[in-house]
TORMAR-138392 format. One line per 5 residues: number of its first residue (from 1); for each residue x negated, y negated, z negated of N, C-alpha, C. Coordinates in Angstrom, 2 decimals. Atoms other than C-alpha are relative to their C-alpha. Example, Ala and Ser with C-alpha at 12.3 -4.5 7.8 and 13.67 -1.06 7.14 Angstrom:
residues 2
1 = -0.89,1.19,0.00,-12.30,4.50,-7.80,-0.90,-1.20,0.00 ~ 0.82,1.19,0.06,-13.67,1.06,-7.14,0.77,-1.09,-0.73
END
This chain:
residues 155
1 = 1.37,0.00,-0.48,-84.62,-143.76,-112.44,-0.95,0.50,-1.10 ~ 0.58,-0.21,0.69,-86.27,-143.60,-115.68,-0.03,1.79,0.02 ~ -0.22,-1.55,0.47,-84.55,-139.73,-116.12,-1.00,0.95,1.31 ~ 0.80,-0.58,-0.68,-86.12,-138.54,-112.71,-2.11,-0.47,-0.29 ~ 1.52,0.16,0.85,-89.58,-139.92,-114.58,-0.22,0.80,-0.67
6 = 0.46,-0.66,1.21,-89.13,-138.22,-117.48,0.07,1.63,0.05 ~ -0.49,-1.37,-0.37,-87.44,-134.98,-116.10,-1.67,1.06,0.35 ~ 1.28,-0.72,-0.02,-91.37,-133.59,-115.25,-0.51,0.43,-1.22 ~ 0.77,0.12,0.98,-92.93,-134.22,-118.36,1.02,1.12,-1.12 ~ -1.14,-0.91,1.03,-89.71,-132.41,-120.32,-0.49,1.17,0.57
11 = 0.46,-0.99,-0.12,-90.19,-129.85,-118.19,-1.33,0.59,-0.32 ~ 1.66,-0.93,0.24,-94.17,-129.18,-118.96,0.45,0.29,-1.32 ~ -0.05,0.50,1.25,-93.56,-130.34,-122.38,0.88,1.71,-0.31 ~ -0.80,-0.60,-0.34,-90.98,-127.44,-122.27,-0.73,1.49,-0.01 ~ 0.33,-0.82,-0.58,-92.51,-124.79,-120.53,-1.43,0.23,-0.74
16 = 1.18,0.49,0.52,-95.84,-125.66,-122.38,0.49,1.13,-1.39 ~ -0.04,-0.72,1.15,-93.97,-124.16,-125.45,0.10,2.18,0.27 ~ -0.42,-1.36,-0.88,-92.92,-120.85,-123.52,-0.92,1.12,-0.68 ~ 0.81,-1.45,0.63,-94.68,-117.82,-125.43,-0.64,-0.65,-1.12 ~ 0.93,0.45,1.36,-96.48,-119.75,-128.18,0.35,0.35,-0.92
21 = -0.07,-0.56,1.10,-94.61,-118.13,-130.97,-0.53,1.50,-0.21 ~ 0.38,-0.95,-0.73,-96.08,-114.99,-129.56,-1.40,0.46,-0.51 ~ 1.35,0.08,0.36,-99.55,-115.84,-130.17,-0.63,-0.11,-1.32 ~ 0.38,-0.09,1.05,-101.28,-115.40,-133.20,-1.13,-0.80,-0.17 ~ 1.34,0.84,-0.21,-103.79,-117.60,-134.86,-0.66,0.40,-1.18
26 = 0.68,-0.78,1.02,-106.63,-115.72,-136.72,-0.87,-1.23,-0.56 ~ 1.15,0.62,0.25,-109.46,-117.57,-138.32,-1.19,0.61,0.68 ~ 1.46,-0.75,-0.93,-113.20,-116.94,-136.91,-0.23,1.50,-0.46 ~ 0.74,-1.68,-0.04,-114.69,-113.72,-136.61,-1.51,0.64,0.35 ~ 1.57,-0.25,-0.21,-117.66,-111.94,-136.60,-0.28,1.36,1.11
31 = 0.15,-1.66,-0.63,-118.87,-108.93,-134.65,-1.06,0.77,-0.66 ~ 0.82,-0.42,0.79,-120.04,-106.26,-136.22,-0.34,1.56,0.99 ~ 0.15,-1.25,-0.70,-121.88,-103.07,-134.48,-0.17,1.29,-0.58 ~ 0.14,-1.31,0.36,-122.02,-99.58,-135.04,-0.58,0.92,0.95 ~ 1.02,-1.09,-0.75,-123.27,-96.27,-133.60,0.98,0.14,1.75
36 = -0.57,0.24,-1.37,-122.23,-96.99,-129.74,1.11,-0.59,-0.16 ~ -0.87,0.99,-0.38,-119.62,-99.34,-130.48,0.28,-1.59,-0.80 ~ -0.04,0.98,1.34,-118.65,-102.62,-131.83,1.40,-0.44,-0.25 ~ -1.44,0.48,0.51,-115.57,-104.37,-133.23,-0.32,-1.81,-0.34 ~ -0.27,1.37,1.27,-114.60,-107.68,-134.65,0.84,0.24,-1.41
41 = -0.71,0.38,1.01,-113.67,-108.69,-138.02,0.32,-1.13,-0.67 ~ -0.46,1.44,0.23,-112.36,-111.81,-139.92,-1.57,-0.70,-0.67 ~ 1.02,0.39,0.81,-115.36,-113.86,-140.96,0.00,0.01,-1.19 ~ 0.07,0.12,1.45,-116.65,-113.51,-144.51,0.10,1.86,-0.70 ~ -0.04,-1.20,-0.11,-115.59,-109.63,-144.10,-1.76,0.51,-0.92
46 = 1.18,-1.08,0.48,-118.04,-107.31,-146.62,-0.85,1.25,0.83 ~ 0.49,-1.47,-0.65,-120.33,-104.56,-144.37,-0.53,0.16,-0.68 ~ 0.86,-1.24,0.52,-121.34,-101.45,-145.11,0.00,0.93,1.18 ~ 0.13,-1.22,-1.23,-122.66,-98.59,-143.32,-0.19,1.40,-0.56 ~ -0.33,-1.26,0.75,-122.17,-95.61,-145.05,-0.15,1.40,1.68
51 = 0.29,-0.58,-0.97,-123.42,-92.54,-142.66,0.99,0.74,0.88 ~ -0.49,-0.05,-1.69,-121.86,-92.44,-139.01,1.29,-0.65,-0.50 ~ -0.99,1.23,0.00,-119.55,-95.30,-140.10,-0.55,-1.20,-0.15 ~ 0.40,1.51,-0.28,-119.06,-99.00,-140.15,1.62,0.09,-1.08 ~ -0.83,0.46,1.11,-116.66,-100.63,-143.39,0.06,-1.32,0.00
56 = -0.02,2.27,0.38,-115.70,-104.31,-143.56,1.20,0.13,-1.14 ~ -0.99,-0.03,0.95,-113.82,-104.87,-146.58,0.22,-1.57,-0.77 ~ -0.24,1.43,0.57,-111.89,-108.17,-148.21,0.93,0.06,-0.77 ~ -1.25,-0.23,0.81,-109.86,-107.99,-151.26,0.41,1.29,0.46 ~ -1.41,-1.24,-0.39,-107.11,-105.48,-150.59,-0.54,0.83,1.17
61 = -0.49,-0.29,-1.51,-108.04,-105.34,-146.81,-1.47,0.87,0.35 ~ 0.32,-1.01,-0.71,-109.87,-102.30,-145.33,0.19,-0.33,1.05 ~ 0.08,-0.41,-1.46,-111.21,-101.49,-141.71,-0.91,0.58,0.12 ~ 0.87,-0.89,0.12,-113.42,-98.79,-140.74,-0.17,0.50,1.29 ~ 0.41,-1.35,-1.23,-114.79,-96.66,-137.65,-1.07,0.79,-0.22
66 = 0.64,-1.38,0.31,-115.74,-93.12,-138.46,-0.30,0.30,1.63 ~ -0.06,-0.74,-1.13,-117.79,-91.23,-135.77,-0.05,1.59,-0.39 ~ -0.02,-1.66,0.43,-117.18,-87.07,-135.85,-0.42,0.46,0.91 ~ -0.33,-0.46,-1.34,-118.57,-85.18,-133.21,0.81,0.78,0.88 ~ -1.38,-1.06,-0.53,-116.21,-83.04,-131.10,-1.43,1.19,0.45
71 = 1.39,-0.93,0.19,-117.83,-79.43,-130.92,0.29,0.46,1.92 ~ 0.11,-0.37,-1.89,-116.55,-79.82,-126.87,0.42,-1.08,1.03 ~ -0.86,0.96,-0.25,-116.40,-82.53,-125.14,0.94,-0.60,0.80 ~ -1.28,0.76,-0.18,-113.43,-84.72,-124.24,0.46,0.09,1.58 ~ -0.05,0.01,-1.66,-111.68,-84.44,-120.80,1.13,-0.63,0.12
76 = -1.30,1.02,-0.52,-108.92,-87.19,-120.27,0.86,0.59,0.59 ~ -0.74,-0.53,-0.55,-107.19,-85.10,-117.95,1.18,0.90,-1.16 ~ -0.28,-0.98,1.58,-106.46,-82.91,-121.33,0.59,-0.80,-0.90 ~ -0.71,0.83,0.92,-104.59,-86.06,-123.19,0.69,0.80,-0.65 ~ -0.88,0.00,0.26,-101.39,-84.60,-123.50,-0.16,0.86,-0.86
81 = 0.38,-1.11,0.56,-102.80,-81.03,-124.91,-0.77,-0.70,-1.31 ~ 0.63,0.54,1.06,-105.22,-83.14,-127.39,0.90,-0.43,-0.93 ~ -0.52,0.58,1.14,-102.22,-84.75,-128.69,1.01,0.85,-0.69 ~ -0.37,-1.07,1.12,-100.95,-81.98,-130.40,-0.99,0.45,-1.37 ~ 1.13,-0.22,1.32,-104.19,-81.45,-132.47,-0.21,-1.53,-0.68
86 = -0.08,1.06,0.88,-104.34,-85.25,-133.23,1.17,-0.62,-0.94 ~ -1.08,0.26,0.56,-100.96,-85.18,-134.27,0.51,0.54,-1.28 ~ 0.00,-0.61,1.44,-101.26,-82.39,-136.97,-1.47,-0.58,-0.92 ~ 0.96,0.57,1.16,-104.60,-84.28,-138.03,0.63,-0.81,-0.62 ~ -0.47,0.94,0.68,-102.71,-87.08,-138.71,1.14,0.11,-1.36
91 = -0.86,-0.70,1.47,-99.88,-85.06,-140.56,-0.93,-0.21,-1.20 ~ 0.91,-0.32,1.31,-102.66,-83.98,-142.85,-0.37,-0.66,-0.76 ~ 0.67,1.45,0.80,-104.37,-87.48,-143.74,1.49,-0.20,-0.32 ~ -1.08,0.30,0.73,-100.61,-88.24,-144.63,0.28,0.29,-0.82 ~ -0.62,-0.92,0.74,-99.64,-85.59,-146.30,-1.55,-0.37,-1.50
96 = 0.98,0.43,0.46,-103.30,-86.36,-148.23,0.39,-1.13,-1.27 ~ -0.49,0.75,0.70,-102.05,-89.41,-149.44,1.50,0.13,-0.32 ~ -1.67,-0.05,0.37,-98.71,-88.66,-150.36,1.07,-0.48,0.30 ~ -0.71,0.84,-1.31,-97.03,-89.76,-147.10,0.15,1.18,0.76 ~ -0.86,-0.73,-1.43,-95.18,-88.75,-144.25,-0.90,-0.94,1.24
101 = -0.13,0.85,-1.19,-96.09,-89.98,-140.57,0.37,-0.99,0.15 ~ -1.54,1.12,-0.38,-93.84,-93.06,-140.02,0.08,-0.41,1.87 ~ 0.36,0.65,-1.75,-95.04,-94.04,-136.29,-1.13,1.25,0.41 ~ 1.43,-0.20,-0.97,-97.28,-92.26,-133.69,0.53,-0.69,1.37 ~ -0.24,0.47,-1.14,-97.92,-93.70,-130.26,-0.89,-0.10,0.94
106 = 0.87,0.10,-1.10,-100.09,-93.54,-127.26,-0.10,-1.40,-0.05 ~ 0.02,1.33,0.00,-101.68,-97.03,-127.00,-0.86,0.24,0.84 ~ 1.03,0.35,-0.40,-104.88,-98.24,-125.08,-1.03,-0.63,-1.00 ~ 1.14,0.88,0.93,-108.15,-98.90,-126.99,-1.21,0.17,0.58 ~ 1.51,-0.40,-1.08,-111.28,-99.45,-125.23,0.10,0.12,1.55
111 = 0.04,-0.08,-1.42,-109.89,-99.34,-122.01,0.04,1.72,0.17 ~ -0.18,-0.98,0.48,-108.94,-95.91,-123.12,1.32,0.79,-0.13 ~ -1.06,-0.98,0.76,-105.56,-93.48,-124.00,-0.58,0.46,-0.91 ~ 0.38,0.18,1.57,-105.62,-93.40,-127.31,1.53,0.22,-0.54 ~ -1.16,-0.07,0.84,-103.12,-92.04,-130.08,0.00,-0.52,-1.11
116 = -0.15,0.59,1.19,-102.20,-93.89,-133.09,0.86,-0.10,-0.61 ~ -1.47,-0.57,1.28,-100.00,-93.50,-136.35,-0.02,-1.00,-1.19 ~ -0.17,0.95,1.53,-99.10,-95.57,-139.28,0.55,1.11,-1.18 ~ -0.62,-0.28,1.45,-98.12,-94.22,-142.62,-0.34,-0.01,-1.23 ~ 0.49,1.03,1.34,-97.95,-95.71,-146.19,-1.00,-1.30,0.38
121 = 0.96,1.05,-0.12,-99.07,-98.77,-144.86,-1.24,-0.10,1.01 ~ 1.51,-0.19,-0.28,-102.08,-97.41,-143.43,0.58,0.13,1.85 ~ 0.28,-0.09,-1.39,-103.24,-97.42,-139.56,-1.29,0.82,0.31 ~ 1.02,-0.93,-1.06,-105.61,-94.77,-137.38,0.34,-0.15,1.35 ~ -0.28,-0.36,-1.51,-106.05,-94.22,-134.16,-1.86,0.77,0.37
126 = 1.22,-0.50,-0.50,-108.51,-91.84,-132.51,-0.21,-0.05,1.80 ~ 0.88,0.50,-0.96,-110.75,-92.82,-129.50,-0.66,1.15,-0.06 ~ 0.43,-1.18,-0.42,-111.99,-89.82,-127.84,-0.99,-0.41,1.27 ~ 1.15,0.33,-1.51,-115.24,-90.02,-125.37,-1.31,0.99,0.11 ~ 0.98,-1.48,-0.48,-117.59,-87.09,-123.99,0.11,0.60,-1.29
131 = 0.04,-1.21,0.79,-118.62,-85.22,-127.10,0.31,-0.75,-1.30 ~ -0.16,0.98,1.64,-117.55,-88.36,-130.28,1.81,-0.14,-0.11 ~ -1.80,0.71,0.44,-113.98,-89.09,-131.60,-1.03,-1.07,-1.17 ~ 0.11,1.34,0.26,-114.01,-92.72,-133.09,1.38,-0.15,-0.68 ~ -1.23,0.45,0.90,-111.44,-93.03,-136.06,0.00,-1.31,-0.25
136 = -0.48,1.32,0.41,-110.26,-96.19,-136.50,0.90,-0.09,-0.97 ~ -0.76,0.09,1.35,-108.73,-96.89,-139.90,0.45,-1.43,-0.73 ~ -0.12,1.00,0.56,-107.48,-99.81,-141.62,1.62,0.08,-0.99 ~ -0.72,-0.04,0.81,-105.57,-100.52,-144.67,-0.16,-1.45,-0.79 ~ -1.25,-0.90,-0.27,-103.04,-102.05,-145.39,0.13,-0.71,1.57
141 = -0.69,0.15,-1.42,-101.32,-102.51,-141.37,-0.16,-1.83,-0.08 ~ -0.42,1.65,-0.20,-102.05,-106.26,-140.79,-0.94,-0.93,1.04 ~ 0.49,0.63,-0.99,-103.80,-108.73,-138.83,-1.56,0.60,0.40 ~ 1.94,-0.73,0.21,-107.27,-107.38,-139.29,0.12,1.04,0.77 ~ -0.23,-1.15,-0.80,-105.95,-104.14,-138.07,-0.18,-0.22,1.23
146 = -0.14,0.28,-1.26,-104.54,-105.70,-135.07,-1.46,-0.31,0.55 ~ 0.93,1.25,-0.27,-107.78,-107.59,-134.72,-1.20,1.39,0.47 ~ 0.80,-1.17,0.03,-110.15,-103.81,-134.92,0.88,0.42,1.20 ~ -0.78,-1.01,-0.99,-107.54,-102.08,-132.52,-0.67,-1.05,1.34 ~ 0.26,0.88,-1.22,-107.84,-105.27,-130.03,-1.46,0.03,0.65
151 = 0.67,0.16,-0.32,-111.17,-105.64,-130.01,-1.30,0.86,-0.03 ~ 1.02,-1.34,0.10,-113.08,-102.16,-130.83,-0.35,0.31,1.52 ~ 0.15,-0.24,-0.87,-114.92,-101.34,-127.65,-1.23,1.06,-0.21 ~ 1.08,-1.30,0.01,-117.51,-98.64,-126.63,-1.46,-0.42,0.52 ~ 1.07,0.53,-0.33,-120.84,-99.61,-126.03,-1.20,1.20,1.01
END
């Protein structure tokens, strides 16, 4: 009798754990805005605004969104063709720092298709919208990153 008592509660108890190693647990955050968009960063984060960007910096840890304009603008339909030119930009910033590629990958940012690359540590991804690309940068690859990619939106 007792076991058909307890048999519920195991199960929540149980099921309760089900994805929780999954989840990440940041400390607070702030939001910080820029020229049509904003982001989060970890509270305590350093800004700067250095012209047509946004910089949060902590110790070691870098995050950034550059805006560039595009000299035509952006047509979604045109992804696949774009990602041939974002793919030799990215070479370049590699090759820059004295790196290779290691990752690229179509993601979502902004509610967006979006390409993004890692190498030496480092993370980009460019956000493309009517006539702006929106670099996203962070160094080195870590929660903060995740935390700019997740929560960069377009205003």
């Amino acid at each position: 009798m007792l076991a058909k008592a307890v048999l519920p509660f195991a199960l929540l108890f149980i099921l309760s754990g089900c994805g929780g190693a999954a989840q990440k647990t940041r400390g607070p955050t702030a939001g910080v805005r820029g020229q049509g968009f904003t982001f989060e960063v970890l509270q305590g984060w350093r800004i700067s605004r250095p012209r047509d960007a946004v910089v949060a910096r902590d110790g070691k840890g870098l995050v950034s969104v550059t805006v560039f304009p595009l000299r035509k603008a952006y047509d979604p339909a045109r992804f696949d063709d774009v990602v041939k030119a974002l793919d030799s930009v990215a070479a370049r910033l590699a090759t820059a720092a004295h790196s290779s590629v290691s990752e690229s990958e179509s993601i979502t940012v902004a509610d967006r298709k979006t390409r993004a690359y890692r190498y030496d540590g480092k993370r980009i991804a460019f956000v493309l919208e009517g006539a702006r690309e929106y670099q996203l940068f962070c160094s080195p690859d870590s929660d903060a990153c995740d935390l700019l990619f997740e929560s960069f939106s377009l205003q």
